[in-house]
TILUM-839918 format. One record per residue: residue number from 1; x, y, z of N, C-alpha, C in turn. Coordinates in nm, 3 decimals. Layout:
BEGIN
   fifi    n.east   n.north      n.up   ca.east   ca.north     ca.up    c.east   c.north      c.up
    NUM         X         Y         Z         X          Y         Z         X         Y         Z
...
END
This chain:
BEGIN
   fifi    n.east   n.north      n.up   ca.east   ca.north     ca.up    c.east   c.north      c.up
      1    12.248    10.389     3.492    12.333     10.471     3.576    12.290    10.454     3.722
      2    12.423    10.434     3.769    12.374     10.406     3.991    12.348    10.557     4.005
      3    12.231    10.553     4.106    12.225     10.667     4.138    12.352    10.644     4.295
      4    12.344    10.796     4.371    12.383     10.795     4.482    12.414    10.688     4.614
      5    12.253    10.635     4.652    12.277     10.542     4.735    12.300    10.407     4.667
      6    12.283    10.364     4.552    12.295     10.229     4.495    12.433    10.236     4.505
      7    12.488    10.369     4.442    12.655     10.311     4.472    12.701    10.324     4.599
      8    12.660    10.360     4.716    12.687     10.361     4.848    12.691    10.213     4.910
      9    12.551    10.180     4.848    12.524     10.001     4.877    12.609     9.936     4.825
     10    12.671     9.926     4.702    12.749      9.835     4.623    12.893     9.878     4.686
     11    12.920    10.002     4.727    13.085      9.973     4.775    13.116     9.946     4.922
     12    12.989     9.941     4.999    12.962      9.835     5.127    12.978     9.756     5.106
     13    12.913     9.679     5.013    12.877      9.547     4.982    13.041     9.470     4.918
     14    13.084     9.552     4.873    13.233      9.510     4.825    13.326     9.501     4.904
     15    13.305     9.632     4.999    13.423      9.631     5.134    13.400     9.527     5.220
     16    13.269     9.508     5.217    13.239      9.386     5.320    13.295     9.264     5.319
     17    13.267     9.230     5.182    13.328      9.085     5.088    13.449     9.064     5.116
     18    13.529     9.193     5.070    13.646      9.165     5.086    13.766     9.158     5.225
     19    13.687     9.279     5.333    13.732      9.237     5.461    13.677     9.110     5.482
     20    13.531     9.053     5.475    13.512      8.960     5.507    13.636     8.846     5.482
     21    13.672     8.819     5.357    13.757      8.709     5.312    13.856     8.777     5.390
     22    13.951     8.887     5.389    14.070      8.858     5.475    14.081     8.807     5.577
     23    13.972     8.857     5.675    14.004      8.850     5.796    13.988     8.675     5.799
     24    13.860     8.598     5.718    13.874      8.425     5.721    14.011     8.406     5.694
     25    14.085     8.478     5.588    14.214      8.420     5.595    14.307     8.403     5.711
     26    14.298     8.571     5.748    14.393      8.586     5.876    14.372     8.462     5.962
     27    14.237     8.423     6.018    14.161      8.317     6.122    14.214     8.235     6.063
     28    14.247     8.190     5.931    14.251      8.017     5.893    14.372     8.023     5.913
     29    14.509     8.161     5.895    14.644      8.094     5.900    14.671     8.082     6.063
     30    14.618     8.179     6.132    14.618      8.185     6.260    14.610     8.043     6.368
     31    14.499     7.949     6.304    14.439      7.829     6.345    14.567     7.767     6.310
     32    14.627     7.732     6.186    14.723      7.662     6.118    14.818     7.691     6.208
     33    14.840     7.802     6.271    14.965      7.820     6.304    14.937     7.758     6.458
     34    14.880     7.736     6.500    14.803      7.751     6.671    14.865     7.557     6.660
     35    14.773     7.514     6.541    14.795      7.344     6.588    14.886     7.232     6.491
     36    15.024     7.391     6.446    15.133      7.326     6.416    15.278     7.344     6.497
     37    15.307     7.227     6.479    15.422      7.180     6.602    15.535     7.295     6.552
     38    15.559     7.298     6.459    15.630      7.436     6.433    15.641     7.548     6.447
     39    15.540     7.606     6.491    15.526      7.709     6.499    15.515     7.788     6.626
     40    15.597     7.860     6.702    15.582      7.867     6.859    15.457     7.971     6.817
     41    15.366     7.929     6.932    15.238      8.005     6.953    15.231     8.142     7.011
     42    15.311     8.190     7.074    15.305      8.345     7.142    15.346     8.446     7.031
     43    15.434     8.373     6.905    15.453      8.438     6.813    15.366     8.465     6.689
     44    15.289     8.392     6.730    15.113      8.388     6.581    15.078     8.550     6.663
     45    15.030     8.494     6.792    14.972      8.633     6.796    15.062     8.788     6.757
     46    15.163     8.800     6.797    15.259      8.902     6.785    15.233     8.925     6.615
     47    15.260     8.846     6.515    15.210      8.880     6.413    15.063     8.895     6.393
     48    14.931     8.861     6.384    14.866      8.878     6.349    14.799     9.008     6.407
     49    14.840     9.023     6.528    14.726      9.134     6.597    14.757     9.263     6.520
     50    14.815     9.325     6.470    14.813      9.394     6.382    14.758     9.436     6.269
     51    14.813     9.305     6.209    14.648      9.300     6.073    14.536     9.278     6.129
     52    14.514     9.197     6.194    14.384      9.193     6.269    14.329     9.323     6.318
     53    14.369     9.394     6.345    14.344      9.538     6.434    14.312     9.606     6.302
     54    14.366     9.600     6.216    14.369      9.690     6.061    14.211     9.667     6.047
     55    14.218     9.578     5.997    14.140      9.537     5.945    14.000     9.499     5.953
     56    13.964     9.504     6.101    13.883      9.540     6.209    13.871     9.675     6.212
     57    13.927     9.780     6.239    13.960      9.864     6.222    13.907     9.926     6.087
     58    13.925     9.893     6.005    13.892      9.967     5.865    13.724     9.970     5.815
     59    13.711     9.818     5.906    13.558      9.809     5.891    13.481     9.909     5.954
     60    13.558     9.953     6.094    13.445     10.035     6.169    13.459    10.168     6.117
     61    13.584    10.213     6.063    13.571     10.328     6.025    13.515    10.374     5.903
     62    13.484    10.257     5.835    13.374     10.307     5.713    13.250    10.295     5.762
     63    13.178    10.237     5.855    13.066     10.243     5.905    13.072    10.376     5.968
     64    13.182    10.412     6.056    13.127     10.565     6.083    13.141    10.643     6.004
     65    13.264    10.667     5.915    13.216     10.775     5.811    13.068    10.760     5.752
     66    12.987    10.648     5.703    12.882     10.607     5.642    12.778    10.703     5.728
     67    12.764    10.664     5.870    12.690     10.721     5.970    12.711    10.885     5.951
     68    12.829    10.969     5.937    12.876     11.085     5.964    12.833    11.162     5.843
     69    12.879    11.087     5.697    12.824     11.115     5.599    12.674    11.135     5.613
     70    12.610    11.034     5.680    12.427     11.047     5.657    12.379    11.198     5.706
     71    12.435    11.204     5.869    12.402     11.309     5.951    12.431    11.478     5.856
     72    12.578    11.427     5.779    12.599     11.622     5.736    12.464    11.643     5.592
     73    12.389    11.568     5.525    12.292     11.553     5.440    12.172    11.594     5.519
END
């Protein structure tokens, strides 16, 4: 049985993984889109900054709840 912080560590450790891989995705279609002739470039960004912001975004706000959580203990 996890105690308390083991499962604190393991669903870091999962959120991490998995923002980690999106956001490589976001970067790899982003690149794709940057140095293909098809694709007008002012419009990559218009789409991505959004997810990008999310998702960035989601990371920091589990680090501060994490932090906020520690302090009310």
């Amino acid at each position: 049985m996890m105690n308390k912080d083991n499962l604190i560590n393991f669903v870091v450790f999962l959120v991490t993984i998995c923002l980690a891989i999106i956001l490589m995705s976001v970067v790899s279609v982003m690149m794709f889109g940057l140095f293909s002739d098809k694709v007008d470039n002012a419009a990559i960004f218009k789409l991505i900054e959004p997810s990008f912001n999310m998702i960035v975004g989601a990371f920091v706000g589990l680090l501060g709840g994490l932090q906020l959580g520690k302090q009310i203990e």
